[in-house]
N, CA and C atoms as a LAMMPS dump frame, in Angstrom:
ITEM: TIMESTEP
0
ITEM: NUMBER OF ATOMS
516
ITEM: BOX BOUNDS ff ff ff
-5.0000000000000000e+02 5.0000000000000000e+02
-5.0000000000000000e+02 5.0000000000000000e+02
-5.0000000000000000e+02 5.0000000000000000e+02
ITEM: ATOMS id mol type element x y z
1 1 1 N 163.643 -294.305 364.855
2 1 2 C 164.094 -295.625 365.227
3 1 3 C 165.418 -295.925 364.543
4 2 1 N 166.532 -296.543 365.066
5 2 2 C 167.689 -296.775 364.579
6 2 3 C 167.57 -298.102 364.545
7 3 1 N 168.057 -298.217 363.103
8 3 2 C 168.309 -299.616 362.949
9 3 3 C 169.453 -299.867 362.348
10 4 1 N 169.733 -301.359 362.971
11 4 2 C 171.377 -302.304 362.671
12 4 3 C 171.241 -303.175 361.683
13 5 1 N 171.896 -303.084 360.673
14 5 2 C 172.604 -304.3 359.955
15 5 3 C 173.224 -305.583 361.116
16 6 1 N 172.678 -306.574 361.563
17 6 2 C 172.898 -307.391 362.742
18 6 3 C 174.052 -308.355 362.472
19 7 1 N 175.355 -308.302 362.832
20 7 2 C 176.455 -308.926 362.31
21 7 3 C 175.965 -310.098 363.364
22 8 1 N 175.537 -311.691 362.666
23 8 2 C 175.32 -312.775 363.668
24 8 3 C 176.759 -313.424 363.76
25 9 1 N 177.672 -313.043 363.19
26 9 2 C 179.053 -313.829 363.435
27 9 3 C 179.05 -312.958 364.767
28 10 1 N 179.092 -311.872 365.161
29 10 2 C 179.339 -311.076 366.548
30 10 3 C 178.587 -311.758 367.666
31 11 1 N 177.384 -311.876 367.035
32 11 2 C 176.628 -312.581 368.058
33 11 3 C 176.505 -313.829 369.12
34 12 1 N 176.616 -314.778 367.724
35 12 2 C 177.027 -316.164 367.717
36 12 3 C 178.864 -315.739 368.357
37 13 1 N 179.729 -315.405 368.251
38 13 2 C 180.806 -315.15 369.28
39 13 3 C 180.522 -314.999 370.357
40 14 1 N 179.127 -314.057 371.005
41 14 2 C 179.429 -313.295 372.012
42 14 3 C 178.292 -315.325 372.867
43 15 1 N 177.496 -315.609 372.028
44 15 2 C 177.103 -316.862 372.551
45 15 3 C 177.717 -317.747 373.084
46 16 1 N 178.87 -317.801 372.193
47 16 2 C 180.267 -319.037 372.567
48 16 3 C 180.467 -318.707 374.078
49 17 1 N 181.031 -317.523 373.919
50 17 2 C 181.707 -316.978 375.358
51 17 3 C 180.538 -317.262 376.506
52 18 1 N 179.304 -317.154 376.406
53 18 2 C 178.392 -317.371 377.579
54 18 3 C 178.447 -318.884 377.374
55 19 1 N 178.074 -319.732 376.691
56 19 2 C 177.74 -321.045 376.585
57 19 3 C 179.531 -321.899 377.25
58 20 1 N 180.569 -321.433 377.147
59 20 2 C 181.585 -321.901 377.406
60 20 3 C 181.403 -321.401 379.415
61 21 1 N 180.937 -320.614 379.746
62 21 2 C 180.665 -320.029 381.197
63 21 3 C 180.028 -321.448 381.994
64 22 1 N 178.667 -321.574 381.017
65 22 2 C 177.775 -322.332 381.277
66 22 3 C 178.242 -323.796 381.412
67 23 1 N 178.891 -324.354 380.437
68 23 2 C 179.846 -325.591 380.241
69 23 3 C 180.457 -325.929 381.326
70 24 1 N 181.331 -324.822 381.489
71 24 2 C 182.497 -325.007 382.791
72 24 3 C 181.684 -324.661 383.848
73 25 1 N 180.454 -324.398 384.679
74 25 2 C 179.951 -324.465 385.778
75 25 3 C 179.475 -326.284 385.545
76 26 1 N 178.578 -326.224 384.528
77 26 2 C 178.053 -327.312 384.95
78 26 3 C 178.922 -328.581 385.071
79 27 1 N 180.053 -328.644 384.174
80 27 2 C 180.887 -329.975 383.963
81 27 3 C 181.795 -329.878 385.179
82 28 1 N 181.779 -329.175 386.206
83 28 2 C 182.422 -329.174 387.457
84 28 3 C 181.138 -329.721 388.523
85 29 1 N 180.332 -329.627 388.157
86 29 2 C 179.119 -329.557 388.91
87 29 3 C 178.402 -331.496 388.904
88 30 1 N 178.294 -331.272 387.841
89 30 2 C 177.824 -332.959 387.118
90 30 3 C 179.427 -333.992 387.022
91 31 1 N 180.543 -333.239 387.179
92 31 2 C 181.87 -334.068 387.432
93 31 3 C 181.547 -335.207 385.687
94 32 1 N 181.433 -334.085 385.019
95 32 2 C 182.043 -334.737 383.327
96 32 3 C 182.956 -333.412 382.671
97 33 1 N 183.568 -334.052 381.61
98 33 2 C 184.175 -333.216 380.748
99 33 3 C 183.409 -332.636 379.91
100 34 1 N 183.994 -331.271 379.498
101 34 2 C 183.02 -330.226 379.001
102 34 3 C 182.845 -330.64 378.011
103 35 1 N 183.737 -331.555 377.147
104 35 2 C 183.618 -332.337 375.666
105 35 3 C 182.299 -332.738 375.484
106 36 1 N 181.434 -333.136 376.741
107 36 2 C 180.327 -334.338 376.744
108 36 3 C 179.216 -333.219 376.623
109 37 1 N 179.581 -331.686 376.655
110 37 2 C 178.35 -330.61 376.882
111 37 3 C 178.434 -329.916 375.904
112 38 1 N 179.132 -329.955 374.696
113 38 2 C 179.365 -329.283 373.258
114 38 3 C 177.894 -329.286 373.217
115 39 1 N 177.987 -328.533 371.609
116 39 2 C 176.716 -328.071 370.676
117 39 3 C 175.468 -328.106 371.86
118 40 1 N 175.185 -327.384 373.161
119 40 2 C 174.114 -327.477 373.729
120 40 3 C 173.857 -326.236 373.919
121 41 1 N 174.147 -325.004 373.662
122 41 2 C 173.598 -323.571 373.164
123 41 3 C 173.571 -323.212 372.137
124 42 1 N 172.206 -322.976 371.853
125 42 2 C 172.385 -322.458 370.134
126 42 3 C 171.593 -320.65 370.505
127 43 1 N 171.887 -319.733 369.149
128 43 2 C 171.482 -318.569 369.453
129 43 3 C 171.336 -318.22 368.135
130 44 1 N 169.791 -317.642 367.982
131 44 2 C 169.523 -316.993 366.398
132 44 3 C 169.039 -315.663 366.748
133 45 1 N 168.931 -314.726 365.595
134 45 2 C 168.419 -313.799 365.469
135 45 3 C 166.914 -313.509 365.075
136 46 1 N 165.927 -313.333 365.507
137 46 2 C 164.853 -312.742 364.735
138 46 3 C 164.63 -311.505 364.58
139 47 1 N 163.796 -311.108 363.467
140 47 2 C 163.934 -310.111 362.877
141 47 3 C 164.539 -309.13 362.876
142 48 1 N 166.16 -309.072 362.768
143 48 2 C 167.27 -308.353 362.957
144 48 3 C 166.981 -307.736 363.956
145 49 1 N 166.204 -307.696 365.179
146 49 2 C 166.363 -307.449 366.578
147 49 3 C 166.305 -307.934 367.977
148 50 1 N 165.343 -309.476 367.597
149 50 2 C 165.749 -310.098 368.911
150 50 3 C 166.583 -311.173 368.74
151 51 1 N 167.3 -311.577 369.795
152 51 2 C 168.304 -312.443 370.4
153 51 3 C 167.96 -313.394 370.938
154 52 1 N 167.41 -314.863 370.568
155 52 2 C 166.876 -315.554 371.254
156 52 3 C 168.305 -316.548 371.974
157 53 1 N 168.277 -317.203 372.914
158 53 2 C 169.825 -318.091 373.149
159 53 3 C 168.666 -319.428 374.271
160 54 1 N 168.906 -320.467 373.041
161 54 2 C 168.291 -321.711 373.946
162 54 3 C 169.659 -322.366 374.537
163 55 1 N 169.353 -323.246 375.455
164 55 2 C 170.261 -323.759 376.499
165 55 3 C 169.395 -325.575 376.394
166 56 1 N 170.404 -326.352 375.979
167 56 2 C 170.127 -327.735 376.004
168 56 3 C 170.158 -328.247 377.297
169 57 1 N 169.092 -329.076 378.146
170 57 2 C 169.2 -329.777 378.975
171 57 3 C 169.247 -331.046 379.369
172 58 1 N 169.083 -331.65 377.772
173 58 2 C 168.562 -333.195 377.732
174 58 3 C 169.82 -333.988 378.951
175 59 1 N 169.44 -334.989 378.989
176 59 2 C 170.581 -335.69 380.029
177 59 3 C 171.463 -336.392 379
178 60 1 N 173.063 -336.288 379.076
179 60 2 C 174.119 -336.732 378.42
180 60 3 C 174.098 -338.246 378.503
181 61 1 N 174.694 -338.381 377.387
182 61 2 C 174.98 -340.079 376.709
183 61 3 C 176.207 -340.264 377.501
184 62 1 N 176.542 -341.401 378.358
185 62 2 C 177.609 -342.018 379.125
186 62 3 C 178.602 -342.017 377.895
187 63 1 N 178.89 -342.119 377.204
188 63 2 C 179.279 -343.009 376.099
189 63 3 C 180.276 -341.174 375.292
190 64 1 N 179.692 -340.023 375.314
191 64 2 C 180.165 -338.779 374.831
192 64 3 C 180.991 -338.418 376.219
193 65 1 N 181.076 -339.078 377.59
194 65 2 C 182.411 -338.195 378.529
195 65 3 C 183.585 -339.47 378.873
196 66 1 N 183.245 -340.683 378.013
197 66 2 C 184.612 -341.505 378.084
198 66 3 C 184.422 -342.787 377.651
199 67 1 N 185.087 -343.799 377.74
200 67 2 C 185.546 -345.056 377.503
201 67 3 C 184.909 -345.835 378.349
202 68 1 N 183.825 -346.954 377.981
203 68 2 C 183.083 -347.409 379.365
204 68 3 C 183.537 -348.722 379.549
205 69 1 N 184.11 -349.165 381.203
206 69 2 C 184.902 -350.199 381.307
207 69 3 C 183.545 -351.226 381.935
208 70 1 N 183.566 -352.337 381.441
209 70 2 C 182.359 -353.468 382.171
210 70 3 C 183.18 -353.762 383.019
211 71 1 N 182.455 -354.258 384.414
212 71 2 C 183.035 -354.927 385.14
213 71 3 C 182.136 -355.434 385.859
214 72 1 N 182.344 -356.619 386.969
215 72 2 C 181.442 -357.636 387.49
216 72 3 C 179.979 -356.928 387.579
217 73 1 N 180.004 -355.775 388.344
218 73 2 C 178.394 -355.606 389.106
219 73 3 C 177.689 -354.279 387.927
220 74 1 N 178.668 -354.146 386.749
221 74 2 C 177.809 -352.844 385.763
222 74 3 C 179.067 -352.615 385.126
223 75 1 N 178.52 -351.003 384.962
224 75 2 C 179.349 -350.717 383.734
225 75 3 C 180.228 -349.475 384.368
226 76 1 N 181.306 -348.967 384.092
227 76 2 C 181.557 -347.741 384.511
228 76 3 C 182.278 -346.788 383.676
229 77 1 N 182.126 -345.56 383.372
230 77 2 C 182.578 -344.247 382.13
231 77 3 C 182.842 -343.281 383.025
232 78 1 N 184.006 -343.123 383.168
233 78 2 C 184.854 -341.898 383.919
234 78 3 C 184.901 -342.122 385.904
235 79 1 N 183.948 -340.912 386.758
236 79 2 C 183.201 -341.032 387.505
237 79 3 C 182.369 -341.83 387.89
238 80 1 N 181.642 -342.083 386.791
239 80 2 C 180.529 -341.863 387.198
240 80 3 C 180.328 -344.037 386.717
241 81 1 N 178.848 -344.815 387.765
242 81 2 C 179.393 -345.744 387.911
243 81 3 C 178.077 -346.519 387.731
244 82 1 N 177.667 -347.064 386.593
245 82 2 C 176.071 -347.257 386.203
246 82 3 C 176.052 -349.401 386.907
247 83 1 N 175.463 -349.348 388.126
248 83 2 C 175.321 -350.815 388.448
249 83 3 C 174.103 -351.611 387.883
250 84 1 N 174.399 -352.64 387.708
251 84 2 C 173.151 -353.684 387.142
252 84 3 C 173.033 -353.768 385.488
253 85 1 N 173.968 -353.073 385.202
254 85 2 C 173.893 -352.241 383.871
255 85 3 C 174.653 -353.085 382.625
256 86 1 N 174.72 -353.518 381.492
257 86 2 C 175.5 -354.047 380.377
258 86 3 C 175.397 -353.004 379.8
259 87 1 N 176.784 -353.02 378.763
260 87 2 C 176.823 -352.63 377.258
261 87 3 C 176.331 -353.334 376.075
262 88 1 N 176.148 -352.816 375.854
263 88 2 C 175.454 -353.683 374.278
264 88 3 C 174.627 -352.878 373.077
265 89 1 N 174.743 -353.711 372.061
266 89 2 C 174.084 -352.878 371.225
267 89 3 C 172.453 -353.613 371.023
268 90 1 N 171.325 -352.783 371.721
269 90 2 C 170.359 -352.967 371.988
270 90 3 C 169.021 -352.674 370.539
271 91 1 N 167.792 -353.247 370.191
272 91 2 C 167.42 -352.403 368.562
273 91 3 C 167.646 -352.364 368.066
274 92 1 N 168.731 -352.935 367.792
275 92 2 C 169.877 -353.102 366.486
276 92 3 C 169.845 -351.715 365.507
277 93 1 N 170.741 -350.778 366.862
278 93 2 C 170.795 -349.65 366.187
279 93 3 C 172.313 -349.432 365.716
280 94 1 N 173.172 -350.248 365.797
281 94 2 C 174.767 -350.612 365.5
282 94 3 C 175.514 -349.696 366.506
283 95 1 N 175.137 -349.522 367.442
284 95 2 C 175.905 -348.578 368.521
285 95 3 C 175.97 -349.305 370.066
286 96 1 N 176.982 -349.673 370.231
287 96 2 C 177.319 -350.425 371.665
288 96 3 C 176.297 -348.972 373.022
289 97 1 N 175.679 -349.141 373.676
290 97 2 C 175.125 -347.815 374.446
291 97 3 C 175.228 -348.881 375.991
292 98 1 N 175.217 -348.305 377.264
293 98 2 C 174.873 -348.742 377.999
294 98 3 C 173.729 -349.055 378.432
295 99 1 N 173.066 -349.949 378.996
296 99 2 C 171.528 -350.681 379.067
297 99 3 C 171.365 -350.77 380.521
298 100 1 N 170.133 -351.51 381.026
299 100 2 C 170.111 -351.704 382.041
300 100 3 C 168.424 -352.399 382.071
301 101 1 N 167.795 -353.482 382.443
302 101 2 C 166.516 -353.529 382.691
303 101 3 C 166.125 -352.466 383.602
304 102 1 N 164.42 -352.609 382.849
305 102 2 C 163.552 -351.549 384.078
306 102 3 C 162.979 -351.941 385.21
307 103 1 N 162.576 -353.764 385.268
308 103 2 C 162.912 -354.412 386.486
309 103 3 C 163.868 -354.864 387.757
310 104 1 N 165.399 -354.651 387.183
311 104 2 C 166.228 -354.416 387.947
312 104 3 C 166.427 -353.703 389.246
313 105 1 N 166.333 -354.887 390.081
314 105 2 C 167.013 -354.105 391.301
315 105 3 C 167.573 -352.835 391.676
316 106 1 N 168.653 -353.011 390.834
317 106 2 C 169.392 -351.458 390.738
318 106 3 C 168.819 -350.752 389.953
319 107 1 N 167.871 -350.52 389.382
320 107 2 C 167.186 -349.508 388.559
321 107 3 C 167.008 -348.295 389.625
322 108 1 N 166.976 -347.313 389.411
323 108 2 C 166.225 -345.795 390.119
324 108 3 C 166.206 -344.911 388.97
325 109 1 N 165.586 -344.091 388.887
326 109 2 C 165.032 -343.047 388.133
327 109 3 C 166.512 -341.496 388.185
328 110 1 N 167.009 -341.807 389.343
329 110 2 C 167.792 -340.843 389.704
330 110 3 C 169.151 -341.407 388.873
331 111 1 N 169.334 -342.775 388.776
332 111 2 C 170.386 -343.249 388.444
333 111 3 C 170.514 -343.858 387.247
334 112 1 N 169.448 -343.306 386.311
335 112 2 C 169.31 -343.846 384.863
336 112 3 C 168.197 -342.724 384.745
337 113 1 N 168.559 -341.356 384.385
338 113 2 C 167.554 -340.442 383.985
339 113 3 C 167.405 -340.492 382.821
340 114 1 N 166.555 -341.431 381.777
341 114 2 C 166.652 -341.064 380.408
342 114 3 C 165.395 -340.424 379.806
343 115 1 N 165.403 -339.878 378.812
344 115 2 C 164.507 -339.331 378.03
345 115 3 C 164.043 -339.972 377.352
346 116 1 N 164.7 -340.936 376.639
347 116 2 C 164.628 -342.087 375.937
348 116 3 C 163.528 -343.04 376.179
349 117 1 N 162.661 -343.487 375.049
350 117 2 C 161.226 -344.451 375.623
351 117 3 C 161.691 -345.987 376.337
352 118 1 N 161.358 -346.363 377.507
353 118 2 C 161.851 -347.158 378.238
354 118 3 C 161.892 -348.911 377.815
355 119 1 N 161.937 -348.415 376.355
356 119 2 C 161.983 -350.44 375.559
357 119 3 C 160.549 -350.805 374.909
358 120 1 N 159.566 -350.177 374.604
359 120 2 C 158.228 -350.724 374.628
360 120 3 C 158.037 -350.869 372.727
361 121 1 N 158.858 -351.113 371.985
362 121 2 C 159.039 -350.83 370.459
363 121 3 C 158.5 -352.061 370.076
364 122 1 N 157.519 -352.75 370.095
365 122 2 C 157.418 -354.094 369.894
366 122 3 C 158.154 -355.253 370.088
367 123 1 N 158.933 -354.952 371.589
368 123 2 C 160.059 -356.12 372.15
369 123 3 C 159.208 -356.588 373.378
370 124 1 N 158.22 -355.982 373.613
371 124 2 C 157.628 -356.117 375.456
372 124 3 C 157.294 -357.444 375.176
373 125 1 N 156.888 -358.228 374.551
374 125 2 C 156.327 -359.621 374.632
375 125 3 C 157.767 -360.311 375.183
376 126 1 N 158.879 -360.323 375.044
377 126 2 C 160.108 -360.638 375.29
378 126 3 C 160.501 -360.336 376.414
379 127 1 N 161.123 -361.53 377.701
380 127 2 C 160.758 -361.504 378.661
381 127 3 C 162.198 -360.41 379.501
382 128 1 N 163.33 -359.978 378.728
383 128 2 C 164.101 -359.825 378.773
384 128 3 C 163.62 -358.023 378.748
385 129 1 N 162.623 -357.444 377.949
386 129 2 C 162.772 -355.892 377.747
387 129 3 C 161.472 -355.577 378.687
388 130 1 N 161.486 -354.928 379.304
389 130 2 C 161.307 -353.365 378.517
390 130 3 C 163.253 -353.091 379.251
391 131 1 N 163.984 -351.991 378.546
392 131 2 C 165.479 -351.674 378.943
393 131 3 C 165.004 -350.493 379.086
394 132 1 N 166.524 -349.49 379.6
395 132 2 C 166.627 -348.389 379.894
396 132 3 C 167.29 -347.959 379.058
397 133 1 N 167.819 -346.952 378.692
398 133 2 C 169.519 -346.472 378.423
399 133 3 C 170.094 -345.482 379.357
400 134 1 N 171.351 -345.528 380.039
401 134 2 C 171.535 -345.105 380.797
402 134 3 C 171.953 -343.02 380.356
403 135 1 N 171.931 -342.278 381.4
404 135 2 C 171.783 -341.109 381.28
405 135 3 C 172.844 -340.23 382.176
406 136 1 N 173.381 -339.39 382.184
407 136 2 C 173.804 -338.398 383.315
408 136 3 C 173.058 -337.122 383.508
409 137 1 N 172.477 -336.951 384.103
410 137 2 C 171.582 -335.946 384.539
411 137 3 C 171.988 -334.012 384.18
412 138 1 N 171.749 -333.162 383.348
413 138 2 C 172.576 -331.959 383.354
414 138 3 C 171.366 -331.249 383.861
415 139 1 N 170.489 -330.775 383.705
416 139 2 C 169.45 -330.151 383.685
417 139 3 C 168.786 -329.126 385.257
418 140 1 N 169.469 -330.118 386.172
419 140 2 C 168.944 -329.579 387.503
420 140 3 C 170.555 -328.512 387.982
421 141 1 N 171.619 -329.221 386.662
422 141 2 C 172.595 -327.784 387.316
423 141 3 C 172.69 -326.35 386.105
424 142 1 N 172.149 -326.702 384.862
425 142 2 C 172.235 -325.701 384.247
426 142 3 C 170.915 -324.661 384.848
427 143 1 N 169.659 -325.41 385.2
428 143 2 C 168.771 -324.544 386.008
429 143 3 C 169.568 -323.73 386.79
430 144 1 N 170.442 -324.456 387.992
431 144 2 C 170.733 -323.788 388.786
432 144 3 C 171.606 -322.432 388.496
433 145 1 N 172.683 -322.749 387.65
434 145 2 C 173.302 -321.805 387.393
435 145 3 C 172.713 -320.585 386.546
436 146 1 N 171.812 -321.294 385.817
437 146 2 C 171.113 -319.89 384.986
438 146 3 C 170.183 -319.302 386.452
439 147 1 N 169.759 -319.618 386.998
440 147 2 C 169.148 -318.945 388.204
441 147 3 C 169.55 -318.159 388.977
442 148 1 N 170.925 -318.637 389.386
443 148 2 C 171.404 -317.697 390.446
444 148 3 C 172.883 -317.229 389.593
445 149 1 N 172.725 -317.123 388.29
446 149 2 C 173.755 -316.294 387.657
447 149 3 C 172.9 -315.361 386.835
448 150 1 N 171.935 -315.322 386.478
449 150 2 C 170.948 -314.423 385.66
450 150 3 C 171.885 -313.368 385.502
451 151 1 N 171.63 -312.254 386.621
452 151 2 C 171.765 -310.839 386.138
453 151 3 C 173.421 -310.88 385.611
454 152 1 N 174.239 -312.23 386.024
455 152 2 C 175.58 -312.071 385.885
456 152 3 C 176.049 -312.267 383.905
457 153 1 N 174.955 -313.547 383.655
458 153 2 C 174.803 -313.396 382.214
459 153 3 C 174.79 -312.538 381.671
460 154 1 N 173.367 -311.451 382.123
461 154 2 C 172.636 -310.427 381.101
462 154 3 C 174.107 -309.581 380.799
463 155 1 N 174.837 -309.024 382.356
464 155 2 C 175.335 -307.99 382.4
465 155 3 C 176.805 -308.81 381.442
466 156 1 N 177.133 -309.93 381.267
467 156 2 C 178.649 -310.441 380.453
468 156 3 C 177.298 -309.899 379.029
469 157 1 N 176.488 -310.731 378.435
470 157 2 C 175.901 -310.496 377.326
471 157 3 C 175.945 -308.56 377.078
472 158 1 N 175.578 -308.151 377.455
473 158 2 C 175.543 -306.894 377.381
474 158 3 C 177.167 -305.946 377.313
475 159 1 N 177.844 -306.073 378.311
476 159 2 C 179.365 -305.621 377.722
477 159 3 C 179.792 -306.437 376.685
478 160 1 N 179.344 -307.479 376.597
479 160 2 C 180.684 -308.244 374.95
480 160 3 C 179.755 -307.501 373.809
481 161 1 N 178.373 -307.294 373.839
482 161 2 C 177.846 -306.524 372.736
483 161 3 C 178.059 -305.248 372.803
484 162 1 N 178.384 -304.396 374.094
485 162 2 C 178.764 -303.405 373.792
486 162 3 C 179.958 -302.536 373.266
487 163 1 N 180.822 -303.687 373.821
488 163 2 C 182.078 -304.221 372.658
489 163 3 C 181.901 -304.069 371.348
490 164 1 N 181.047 -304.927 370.896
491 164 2 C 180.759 -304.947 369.348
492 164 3 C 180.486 -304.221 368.887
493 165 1 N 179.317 -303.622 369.606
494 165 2 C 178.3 -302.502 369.126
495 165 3 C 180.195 -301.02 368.497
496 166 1 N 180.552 -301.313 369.953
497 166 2 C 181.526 -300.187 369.03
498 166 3 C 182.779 -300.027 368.355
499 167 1 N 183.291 -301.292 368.335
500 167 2 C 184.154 -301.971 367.486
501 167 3 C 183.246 -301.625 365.769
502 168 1 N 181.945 -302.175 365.646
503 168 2 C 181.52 -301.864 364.516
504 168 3 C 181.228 -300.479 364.208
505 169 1 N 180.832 -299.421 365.155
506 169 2 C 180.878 -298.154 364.942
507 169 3 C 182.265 -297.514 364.198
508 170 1 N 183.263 -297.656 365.034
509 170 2 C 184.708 -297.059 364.848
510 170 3 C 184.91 -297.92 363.435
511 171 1 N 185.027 -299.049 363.403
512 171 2 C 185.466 -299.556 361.814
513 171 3 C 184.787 -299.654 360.969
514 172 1 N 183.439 -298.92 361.253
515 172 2 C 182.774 -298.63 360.137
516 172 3 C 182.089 -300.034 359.259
């Protein structure tokens, strides 16, 4: 059995380069800046032989792809155009976030995907909550692209390590 001393700086490089692939499909796809899709691949090593590489899907904070302008009927950050919606700082968590009731008219599930628990923190007696926080959806395009790019990953993952693999051979 041959075994490697596992250089994870090589690794973690060869991650960047896939996770930056991944970035730029989806932030063309979801119409945000790739700024708003940072730190969402991480990649460790176990036991100096496997390669695990998770892929973040949570749905993005309005608030990480721009400047959100209020205006009469909601709120709007870049594109993208959240109606029925205020800013405010909601929980008094000191962070202005975009809101929205869960009774609202304009409420849909499609158009406020959050992960986030929908207001129920001991405010529900208050005739004003349960709120939302508003969301941009990533999850149904990084599926996609890891799906119908699979073998295109494995085979980039596999030449940038085979790169390495002999870059570290030759320099010893």
């Amino acid at each position: 059995m041959l075994t490697l001393d596992v250089d994870t700086n090589g690794l973690d490089a060869i991650a960047a380069r896939l996770s930056a692939t991944v970035e730029s499909y989806v932030s063309k796809e979801a119409r945000i800046p790739q700024t708003g899709l940072r730190r969402r691949l991480f990649s460790r090593v176990e036991d100096g032989e496997l390669l695990k590489i998770w892929v973040g899907g949570k749905p993005v904070s309005p608030m990480k792809i721009g400047n959100p302008e209020v205006y009469i009927g909601g709120v709007k950050v870049g594109r993208h155009n959240f109606p029925g919606s205020w800013l405010g700082d909601v929980y008094s968590s000191g962070y202005e976030k975009i809101w929205i009731r869960l009774h609202s008219k304009y409420y849909s599930r499609e158009l406020y995907p959050t992960i986030y628990r929908a207001g129920d923190r001991g405010m529900a007696r208050d005739h004003r909550f349960p709120v939302v926080r508003a969301a941009i959806p990533v999850e149904q395009y990084m599926d996609a692209f890891i799906r119908s790019n699979k073998g295109g990953l494995e085979y980039a993952f596999l030449r940038d390590f085979e790169k390495a693999l002999k870059a570290e051979v030759i320099n010893g």
